[in-house]
Structure formats: structure tokens, C-alpha cells
C-alpha positions as CSV (number, residue, x, y, z in Angstrom):
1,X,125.2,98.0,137.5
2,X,123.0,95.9,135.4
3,X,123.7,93.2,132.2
4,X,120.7,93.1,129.3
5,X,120.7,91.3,126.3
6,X,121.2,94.2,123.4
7,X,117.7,95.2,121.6
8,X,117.4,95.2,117.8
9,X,116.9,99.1,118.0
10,X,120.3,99.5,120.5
11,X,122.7,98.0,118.2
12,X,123.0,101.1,115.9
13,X,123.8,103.5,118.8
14,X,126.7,100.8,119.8
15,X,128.9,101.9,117.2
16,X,130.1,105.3,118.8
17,X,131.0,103.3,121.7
18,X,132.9,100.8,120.5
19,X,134.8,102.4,117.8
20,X,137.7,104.3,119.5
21,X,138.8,101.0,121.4
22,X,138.0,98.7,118.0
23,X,141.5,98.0,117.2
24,X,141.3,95.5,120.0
25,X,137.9,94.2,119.4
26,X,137.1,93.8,115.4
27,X,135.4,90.3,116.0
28,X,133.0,91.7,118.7
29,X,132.6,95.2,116.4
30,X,131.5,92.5,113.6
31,X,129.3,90.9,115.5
32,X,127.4,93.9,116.5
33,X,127.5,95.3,113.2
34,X,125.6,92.3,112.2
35,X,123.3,92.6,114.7
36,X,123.9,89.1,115.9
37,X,122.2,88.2,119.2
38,X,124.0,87.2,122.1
39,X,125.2,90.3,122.5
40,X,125.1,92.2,126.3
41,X,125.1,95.6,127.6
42,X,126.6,96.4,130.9
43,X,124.9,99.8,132.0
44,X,124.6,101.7,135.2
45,X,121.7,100.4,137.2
46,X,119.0,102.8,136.8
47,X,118.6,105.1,139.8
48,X,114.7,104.7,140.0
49,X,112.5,101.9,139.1
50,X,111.1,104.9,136.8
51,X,114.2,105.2,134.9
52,X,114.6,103.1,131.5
53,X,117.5,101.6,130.9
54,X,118.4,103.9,127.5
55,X,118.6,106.4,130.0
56,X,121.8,104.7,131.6
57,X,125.2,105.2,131.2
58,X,126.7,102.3,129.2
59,X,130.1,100.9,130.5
60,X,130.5,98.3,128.3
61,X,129.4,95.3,125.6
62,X,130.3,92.3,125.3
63,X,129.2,89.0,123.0
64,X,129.2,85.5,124.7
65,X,128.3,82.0,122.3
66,X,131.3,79.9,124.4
67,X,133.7,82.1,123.0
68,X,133.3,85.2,125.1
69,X,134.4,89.0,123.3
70,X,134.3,92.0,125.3
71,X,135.3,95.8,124.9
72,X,135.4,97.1,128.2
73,X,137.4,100.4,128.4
74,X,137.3,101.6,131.7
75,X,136.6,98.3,133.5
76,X,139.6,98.4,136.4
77,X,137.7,101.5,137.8
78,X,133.8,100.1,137.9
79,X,133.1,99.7,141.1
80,X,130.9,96.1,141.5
81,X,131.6,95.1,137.9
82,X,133.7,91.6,139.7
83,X,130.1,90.9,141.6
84,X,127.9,91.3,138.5
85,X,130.0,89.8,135.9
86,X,130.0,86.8,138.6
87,X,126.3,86.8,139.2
88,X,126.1,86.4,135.2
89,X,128.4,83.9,134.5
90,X,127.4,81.8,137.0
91,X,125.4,79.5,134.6
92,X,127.0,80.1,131.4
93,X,129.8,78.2,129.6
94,X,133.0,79.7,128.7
95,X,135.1,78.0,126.5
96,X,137.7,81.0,125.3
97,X,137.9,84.2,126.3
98,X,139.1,86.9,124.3
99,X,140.3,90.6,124.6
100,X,142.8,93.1,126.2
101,X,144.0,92.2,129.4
102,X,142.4,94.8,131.8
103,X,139.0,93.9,131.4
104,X,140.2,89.7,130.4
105,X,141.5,90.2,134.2
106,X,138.5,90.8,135.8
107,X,136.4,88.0,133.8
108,X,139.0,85.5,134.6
109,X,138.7,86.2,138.7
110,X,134.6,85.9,137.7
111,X,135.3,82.8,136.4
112,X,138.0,81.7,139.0
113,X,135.3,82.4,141.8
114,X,132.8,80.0,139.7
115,X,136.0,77.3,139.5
116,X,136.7,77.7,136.1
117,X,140.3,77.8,135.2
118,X,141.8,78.4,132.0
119,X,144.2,75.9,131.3
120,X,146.2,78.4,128.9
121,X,146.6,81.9,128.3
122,X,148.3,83.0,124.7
123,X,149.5,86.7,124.6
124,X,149.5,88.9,122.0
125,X,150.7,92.2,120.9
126,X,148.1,94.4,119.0
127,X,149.3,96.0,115.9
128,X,147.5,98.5,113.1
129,X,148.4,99.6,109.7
130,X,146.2,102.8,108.4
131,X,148.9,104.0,105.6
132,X,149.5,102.2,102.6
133,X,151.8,99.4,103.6
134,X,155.6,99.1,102.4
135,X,155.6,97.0,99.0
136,X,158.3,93.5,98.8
137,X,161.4,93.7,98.6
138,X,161.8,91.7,95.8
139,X,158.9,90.9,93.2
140,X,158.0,87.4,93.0
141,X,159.1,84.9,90.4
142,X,157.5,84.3,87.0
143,X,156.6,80.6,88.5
144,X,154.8,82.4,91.6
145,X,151.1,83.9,91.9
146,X,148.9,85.3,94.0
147,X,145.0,83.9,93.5
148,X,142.3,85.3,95.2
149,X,140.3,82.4,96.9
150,X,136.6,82.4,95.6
151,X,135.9,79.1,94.5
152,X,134.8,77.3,97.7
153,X,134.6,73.6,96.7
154,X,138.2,74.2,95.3
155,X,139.6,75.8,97.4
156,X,138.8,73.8,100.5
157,X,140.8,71.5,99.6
158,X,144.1,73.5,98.5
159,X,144.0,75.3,101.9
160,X,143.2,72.9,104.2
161,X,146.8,71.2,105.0
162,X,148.1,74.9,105.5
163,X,145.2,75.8,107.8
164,X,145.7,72.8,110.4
165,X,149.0,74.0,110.5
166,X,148.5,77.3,111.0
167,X,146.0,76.9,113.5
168,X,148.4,74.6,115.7
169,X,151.0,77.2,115.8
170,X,149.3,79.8,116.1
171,X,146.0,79.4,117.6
172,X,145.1,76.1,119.1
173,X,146.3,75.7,122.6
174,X,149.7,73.8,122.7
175,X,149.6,69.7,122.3
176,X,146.1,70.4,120.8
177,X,145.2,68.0,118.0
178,X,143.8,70.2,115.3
179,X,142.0,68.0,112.8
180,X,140.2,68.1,110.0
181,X,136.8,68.8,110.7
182,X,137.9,72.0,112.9
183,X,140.0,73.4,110.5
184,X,137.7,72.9,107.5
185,X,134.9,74.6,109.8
186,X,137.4,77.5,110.2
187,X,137.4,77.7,105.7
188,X,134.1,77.4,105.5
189,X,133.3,80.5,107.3
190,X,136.6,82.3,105.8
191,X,136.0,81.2,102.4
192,X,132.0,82.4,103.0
193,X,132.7,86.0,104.2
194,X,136.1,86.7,104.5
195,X,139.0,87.7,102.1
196,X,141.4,85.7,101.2
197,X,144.3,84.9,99.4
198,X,147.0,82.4,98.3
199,X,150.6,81.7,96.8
200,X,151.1,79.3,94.4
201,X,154.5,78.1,93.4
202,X,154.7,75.8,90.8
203,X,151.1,75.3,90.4
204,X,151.4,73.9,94.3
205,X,149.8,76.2,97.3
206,X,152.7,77.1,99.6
207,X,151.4,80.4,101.6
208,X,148.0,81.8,102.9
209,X,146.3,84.7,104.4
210,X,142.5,86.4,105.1
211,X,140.8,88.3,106.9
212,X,139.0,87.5,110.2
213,X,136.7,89.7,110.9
214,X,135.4,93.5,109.1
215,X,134.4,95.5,111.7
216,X,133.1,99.3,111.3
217,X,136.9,101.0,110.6
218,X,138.9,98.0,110.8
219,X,139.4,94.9,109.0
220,X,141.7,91.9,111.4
221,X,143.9,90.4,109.4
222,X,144.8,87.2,110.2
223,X,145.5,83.2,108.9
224,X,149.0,84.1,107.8
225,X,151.0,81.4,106.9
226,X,153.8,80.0,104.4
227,X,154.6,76.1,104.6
228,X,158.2,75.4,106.7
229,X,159.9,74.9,103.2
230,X,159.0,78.2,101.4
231,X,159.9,80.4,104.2
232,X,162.4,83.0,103.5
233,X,160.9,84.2,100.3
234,X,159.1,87.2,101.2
235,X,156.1,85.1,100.7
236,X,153.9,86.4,103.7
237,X,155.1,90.3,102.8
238,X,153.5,89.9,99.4
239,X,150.3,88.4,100.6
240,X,149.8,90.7,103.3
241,X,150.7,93.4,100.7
242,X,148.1,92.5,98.5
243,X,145.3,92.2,101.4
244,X,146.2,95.0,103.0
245,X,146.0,97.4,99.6
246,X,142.7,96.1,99.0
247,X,141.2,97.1,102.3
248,X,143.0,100.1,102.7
249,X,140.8,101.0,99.4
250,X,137.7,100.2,101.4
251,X,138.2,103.5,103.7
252,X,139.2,101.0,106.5
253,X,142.1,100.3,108.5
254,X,143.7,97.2,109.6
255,X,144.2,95.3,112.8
256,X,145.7,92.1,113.8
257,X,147.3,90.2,117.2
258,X,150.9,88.6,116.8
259,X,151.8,86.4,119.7
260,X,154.3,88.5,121.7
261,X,157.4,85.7,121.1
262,X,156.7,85.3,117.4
263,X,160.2,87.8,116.8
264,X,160.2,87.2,112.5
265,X,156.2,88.2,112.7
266,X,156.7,91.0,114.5
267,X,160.4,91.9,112.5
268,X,158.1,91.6,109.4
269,X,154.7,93.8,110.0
270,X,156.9,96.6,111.3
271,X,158.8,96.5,107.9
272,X,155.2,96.9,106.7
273,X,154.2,99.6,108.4
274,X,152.3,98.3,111.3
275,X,152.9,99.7,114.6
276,X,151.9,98.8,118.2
277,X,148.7,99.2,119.4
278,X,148.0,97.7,122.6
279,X,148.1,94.0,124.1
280,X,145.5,91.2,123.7
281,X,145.2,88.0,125.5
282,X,143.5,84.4,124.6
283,X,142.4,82.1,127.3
284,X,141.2,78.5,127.1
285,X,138.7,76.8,129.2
């Protein structure tokens, strides 16, 4: 078993791979489909020093820039994969790790061999919509609207108080202080390439959501979020609504990861139309 950095002309052949396990992996799929480097191949060994390496069977991919994304899908039955994810880590730095458990199991022993810890681990339940998803149950009120976000400058600014507090919820690893220069990073790069959308009420921003990532079938949705006081008004069901009939449009299907406890998340992307779709796990270093 061997680990090469992925070749401008491999990363067109990576999409047959990856596909059938992309629910689980749409930020990795994105990154390949960009061609971004970074990325690695794990591949049989060859069996000669004759034998090129397209010539090897490839076992998996995975994209490593401190966060680490992997798609994996038979990794509890290669034989060495522990040793050589090991050897490879050894001198690299890990800050999150991210993926289904099977594989995340066997980079976190890697990484435990090297004495690196994570200090959390957030679980998650994977869930996909590829129907069109089940409109609100009521229609919002004449002082409520849904913008599409595509003034950057503008924007920003709206967003921002709802993003800290969506990424300390729901992302950030508990009694992390999220400020303002982390979660203005995270609109910059939403607001650049992602879609996104938000609720006014009364002229005054009270709900959120985007996209994450757009992979080759699937589009993650994620950055869901309505402000403590305008909860209970079917809010997040109209904004996921409204993303999700735009990509469905696209020929692509959806994708996101609820954390396992989050019951009303869960109670409300069922009513949607989402169903279960595997387990996905997020450690921090």
C-alpha cells in the first residue's frame, strides 16, 4: 500500500470512485472536482518496480490542508492501511478531521500512535433529500422575505451576528470563543461560491442558510440557523425549501450532517423529506 499526491491528469478518473460514497464526503468531492492540490491517493503497492502506479488498484482519497477529508469505503478490511496512514502522518498537522466513522477510526489510532489526541469528537447523522422537498406549512407573512445573498459588502455585515452563533452551536467545539474574524472568514468564502439565503422580518435579518460545498451529484447544505427569538415560525422549513428547490433544478441532490442530539433538526428535515443516510463524525485536534 502506497500514498501519492493525486496528478493533474488522475483527478478526472476520481470521480467514479468517489461518487457512490459522496453523500458523506461532498467537501472532499468539491475539492477534487476542483482539482485542488493536496489531495492523496492510497493505492495498492505496485507488485513490480515495473508496474506504474495507474496500474494499481485504488482504495481510497483523501485531501489534508489541517483539516483532513477522506472517503475511504472499504478501509476496516485493508490490511496495513493503520502502518501506512501512520508512516504519513507522522510529520503532518491535523487540526480536524472529518468523515464517517469507519475510516475516522483508523486515522484517529494513526494519530493516537503519533500522540495526537482529539480533544472532541461531534457526531452526526447523515441525511439526503433527492425528491422535491415538502413545501411550509404555513406561507410566511406579508412583513417576511426571503433575499438571496449576493451583495458581498452588504451582506457581511447582516449575516455576521447569525453566523458566530451558528457556528458556536453547531460547529465550534464546546466553550470555543468564536469571533469575529473566524466567522467573517467563514462568509467570505460562502458569500464567494456558495448559495445562500436569508429571512428578513421587519426589514431585520432573523434566519440563514447556504450551501457548503457542490460536489459532482450533491450539494451539502448547511449554515442553518434562525435567531433564539424567531424560532417557531417555520422559518428554517422555508429557507431550506427555497435552497433545496433550487438545487434540485441543477440535476443534483442534497446532503447535509445534523448532530445526532439536535431532536427539532432532525423532527424538521424528515418533515422535509430527508431520510438517513449514514453517520459522520468531527474531531478536533
Amino acid at each position: 500500500m502506497e500514498i501519492t499526491a493525486a496528478q493533474q491528469d488522475e483527478y478526472e478518473q476520481l470521480q467514479d470512485f468517489l461518487s457512490p460514497w459522496e453523500p458523506t464526503c461532498v467537501t472532499l468531492c468539491s475539492h477534487v472536482r476542483r482539482k485542488k492540490e493536496k489531495v492523496y491517493l492510497i493505492r495498492e503497492a505496485p507488485s513490480t518496480p515495473s508496474t506504474g502506479s495507474g496500474t494499481t488498484q485504488l482504495l481510497g482519497v483523501f485531501y489534508l490542508d489541517k483539516t483532513l477529508l477522506y472517503c475511504i469505503p472499504a478501509a476496516d478490511t485493508l490490511e496495513g492501511l493503520l502502518s501506512c496512514l501512520t508512516d504519513f502522518l507522522k510529520d503532518k498537522t491535523v487540526s480536524v478531521l472529518n468523515g464517517e466513522p469507519v475510516a475516522g477510526q483508523i486515522f484517529l489510532d494513526a494519530l493516537s500512535s503519533l500522540n495526537k489526541i482529539p480533544y472532541q469528537t461531534n457526531h452526526y447523522s447523515v441525511m439526503t433529500l433527492d425528491a422535491e422537498p415538502l413545501p411550509p406549512p404555513e406561507a410566511l407573512s406579508c412583513d417576511d422575505e426571503i433575499q438571496r445573498c449576493t451583495n458581498p459588502q452588504n451582506d457581511l455585515e447582516l449575516l455576521l451576528p447569525l453566523q458566530k452563533m451558528y457556528i458556536a452551536k453547531e460547529v465550534a467545539p464546546q466553550g470555543k470563543q468564536v469571533t469575529d474574524l473566524e466567522a467573517t472568514a467563514s462568509l467570505k468564502s460562502i458569500l464567494k461560491d456558495q448559495l445562500c439565503f436569508a429571512l428578513y422580518s421587519d426589514g431585520e435579518v432573523v434566519a440563514k442558510a447556504n450551501t457548503n460545498a457542490i460536489g459532482y451529484n450533491y450539494v451539502q447544505l448547511g449554515g442553518v440557523y434562525t435567531h433564539p427569538l424567531y424560532r417557531k415560525n417555520y422559518y428554517a422549513w422555508n429557507l431550506v425549501y427555497t435552497i433545496c428547490t433550487r438545487v434540485l433544478k441543477t440535476g443534483r441532490k442534497i446532503s447535509l450532517f445534523v448532530k445526532e442530539k439536535n431532536n427539532p433538526a432532525h423532527t424538521l428535515y424528515e418533515r422535509l423529506g430527508f431520510v438517513q443516510a449514514g453517520k459522520f463524525e468531527i474531531s478536533y485536534f
